[in-house]
C-alpha positions as CSV (number, residue, x, y, z in Angstrom):
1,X,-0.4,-15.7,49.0
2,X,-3.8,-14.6,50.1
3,X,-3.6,-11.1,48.6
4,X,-2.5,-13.1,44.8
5,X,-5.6,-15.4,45.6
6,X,-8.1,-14.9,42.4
7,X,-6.5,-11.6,41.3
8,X,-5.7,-10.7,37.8
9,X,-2.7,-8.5,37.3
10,X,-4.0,-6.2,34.4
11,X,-1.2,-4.3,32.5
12,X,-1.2,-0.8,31.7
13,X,-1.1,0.3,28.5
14,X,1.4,3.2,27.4
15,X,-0.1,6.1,25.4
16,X,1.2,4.5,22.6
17,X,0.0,1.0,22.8
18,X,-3.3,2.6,23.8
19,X,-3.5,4.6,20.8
20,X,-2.6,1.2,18.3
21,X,-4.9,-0.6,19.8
22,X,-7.7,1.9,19.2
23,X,-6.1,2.2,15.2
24,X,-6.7,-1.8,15.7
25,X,-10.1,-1.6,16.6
26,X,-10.9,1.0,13.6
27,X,-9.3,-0.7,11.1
28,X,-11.4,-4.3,12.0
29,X,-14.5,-1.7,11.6
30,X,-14.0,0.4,8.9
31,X,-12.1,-2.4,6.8
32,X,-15.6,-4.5,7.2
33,X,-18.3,-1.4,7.1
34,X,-19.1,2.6,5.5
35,X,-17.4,5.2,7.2
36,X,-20.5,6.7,7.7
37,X,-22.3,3.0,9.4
38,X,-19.0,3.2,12.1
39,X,-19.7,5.0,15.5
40,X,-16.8,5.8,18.0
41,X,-19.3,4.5,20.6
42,X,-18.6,1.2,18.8
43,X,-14.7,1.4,18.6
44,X,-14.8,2.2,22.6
45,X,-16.9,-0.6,23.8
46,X,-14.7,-2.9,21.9
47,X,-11.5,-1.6,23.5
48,X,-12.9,-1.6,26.7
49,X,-12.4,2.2,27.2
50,X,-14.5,5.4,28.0
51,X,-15.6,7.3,25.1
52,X,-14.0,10.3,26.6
53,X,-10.6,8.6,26.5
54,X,-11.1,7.8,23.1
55,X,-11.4,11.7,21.7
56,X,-8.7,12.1,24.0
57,X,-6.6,10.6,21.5
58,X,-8.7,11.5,18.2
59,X,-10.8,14.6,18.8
60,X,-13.3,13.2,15.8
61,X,-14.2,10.7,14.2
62,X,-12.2,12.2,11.2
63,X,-9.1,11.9,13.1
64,X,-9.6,8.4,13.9
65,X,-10.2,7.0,10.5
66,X,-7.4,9.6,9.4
67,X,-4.9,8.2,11.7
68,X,-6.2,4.3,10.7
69,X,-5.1,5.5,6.8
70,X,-2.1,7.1,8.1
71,X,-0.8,4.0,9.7
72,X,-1.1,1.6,7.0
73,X,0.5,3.8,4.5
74,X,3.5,4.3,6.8
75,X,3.3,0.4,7.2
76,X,3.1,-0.1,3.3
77,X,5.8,2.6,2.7
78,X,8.1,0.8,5.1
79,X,7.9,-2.5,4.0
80,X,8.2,-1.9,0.0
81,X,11.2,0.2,0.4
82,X,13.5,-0.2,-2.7
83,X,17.4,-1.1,-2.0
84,X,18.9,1.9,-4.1
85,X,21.2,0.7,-6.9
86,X,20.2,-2.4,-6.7
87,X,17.8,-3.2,-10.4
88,X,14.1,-3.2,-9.7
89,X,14.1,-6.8,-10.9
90,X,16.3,-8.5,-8.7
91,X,14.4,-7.2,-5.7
92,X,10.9,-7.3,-7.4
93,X,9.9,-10.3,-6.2
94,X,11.1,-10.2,-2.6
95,X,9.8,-6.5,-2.2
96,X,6.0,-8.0,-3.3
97,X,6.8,-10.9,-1.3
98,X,7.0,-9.1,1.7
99,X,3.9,-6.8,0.9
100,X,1.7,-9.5,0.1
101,X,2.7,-10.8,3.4
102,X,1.9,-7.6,4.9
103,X,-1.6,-7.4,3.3
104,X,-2.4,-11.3,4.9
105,X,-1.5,-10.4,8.2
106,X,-3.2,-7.2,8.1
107,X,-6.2,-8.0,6.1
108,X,-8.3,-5.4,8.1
109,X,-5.7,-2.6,7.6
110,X,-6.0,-3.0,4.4
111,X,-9.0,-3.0,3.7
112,X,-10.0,-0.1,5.4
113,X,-7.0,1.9,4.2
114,X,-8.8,1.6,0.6
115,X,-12.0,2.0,1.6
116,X,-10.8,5.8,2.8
117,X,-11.5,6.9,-0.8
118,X,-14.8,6.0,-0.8
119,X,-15.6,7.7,2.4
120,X,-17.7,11.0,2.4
121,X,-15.6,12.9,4.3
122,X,-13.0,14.8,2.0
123,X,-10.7,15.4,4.7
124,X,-10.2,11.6,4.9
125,X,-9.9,11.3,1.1
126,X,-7.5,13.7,0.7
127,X,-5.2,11.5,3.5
128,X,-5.8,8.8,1.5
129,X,-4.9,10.1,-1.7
130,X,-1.9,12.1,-0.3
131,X,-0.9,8.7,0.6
132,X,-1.1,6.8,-2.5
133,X,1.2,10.0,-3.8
134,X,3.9,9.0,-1.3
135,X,3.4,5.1,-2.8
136,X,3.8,6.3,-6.2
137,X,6.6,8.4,-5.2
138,X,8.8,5.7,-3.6
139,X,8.8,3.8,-6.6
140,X,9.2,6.1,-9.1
141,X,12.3,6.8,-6.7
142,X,13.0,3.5,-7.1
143,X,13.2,3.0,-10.8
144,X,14.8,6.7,-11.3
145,X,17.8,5.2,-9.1
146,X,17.5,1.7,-11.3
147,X,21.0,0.9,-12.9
148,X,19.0,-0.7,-15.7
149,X,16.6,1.9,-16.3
150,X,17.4,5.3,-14.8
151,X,14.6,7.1,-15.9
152,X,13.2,10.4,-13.9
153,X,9.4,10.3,-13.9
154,X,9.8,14.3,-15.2
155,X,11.7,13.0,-18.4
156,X,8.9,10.1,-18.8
157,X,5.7,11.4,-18.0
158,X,4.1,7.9,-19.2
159,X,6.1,6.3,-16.7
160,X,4.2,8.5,-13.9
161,X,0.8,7.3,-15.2
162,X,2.0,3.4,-15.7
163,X,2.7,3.4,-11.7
164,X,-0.2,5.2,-11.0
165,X,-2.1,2.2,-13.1
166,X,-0.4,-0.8,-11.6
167,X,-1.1,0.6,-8.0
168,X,-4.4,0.5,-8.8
169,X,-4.1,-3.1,-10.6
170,X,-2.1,-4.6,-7.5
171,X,-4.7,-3.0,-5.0
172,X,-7.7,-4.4,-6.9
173,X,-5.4,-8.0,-7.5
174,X,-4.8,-7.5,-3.4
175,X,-8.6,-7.1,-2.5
176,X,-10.0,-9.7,-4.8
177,X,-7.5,-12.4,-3.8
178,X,-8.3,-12.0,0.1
179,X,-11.6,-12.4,-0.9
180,X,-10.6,-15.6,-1.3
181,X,-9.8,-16.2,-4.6
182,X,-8.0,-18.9,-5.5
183,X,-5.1,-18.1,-6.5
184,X,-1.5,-18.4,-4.3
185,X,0.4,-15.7,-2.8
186,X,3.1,-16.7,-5.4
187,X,0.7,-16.4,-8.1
188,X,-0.5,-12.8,-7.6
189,X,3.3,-12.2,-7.1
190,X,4.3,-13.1,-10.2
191,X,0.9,-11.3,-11.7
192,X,2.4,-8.5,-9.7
193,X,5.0,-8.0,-10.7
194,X,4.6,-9.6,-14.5
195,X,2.5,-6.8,-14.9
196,X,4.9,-3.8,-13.4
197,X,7.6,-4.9,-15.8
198,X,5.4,-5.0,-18.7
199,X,4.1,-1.4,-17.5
200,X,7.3,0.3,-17.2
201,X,9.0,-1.7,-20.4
202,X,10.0,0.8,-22.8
C-alpha cells in the first residue's frame, strides 16, 4: 500500500518502559563516569527524548541516579532470595550462580549501583547504603531460618559484621573479575561462597 510505502511504524513506549529505559541510559553513564562528570542533557540525547520529559519522570538529577540505585538493589534482592528452611549450603551455589549471572548481564547496573557510594551527593549515598542494609538483611534472614545454623544476628553480633565483610569481599571479587580478570564465573563462585562459609563458620 502506498500510505505503508517507506514508513516506519515507531512504538510507543508506556510510562513504564519509558522510565527503564531512561534507568538504562543512567546506569551505562554513571556505571562508566563521576556522578558529578554525568549531565541529564546527556541521558536525554541518548534516549532520544526532550529534556523536559526527562525531569518529568526524575525532578533532579538526584532522583535519577537514586532511582538507577534503587533498581539494582530491588534486582539483586530479587534474584538472591534464600528458599527458607532449606540449609544455606545446598542453595549457596545456585543462589551465587544466578547473581553472578545477574552481574554479567547487567555489567552497567552494577557498576554504577557501587559507584553510588562514592558520589558527593549524600542523599544518593544514603540510598545506597540503605540498600546494602536490605542485602545484609536478607541474608542474615537467611541463615537465622538455616536448619543447620539457626543463629539470629541479635544473639551473634559477629555474624552481623562477617556479612557486612563478605558483601564487601563479593562486591570487590564482582568488580575486579568484570574487569576482565581471568578467572571463570565458576571460580569466583566457589571463591564466593568458600569465603561466606568460612565467614559464618562458628
Amino acid at each position: 500500500m502506498a500510505g505503508n510505502q517507506g514508513e516506519r511504524v515507531r512504538r510507543r513506549l508506556s510510562t513504564e518502559e519509558r522510565r527503564e529505559q531512561l534507568l538504562s541510559v543512567g546506569a551505562c553513564l554513571f556505571s562508566e563516569s563521576p556522578y558529578d562528570e554525568v549531565w541529564i542533557e546527556q541521558v536525554a540525547e541518548i534516549a532520544g527524548v526532550s529534556r523536559g520529559l526527562l525531569y518529568h519522570y526524575f525532578p533532579t538529577k538526584r532522583d535519577f541516579f537514586a532511582a538507577v540505585v534503587e533498581r539494582e538493589s530491588r534486582r539483586m534482592l530479587r534474584l538472591t532470595a534464600a528458599v527458607p528452611g532449606i540449609p544455606v549450603r545446598e542453595q549457596l551455589g545456585d543462589g551465587l550462580d544466578t547473581f553472578l549471572g545477574y552481574v554479567e548481564r547487567h555489567a552497567h547496573g552494577f557498576r554504577a549501583f557501587h559507584r553510588a557510594d562514592a558520589a558527593g551527593d549524600q542523599t544518593v549515598r544514603k540510598v545506597y547504603r540503605q540498600a546494602l542494609a536490605a542485602q545484609e538483611r536478607q541474608i542474615l534472614a537467611a541463615l537465622a531460618a538455616d536448619p543447620e545454623i539457626g543463629r539470629a544476628p541479635e544473639e551473634q553480633p559477629e555474624l552481623r559484621m562477617a556479612v557486612r565483610g563478605w558483601l564487601a569481599f563479593t562486591t570487590a571479587v564482582c568488580l575486579e573479575w568484570l574487569r576482565g580478570s581471568e578467572l571463570t564465573r565458576e571460580q569466583v563462585r566457589d571463591l564466593c561462597a568458600r569465603a561466606l562459609l568460612g565467614a559464618i563458620a562458628p
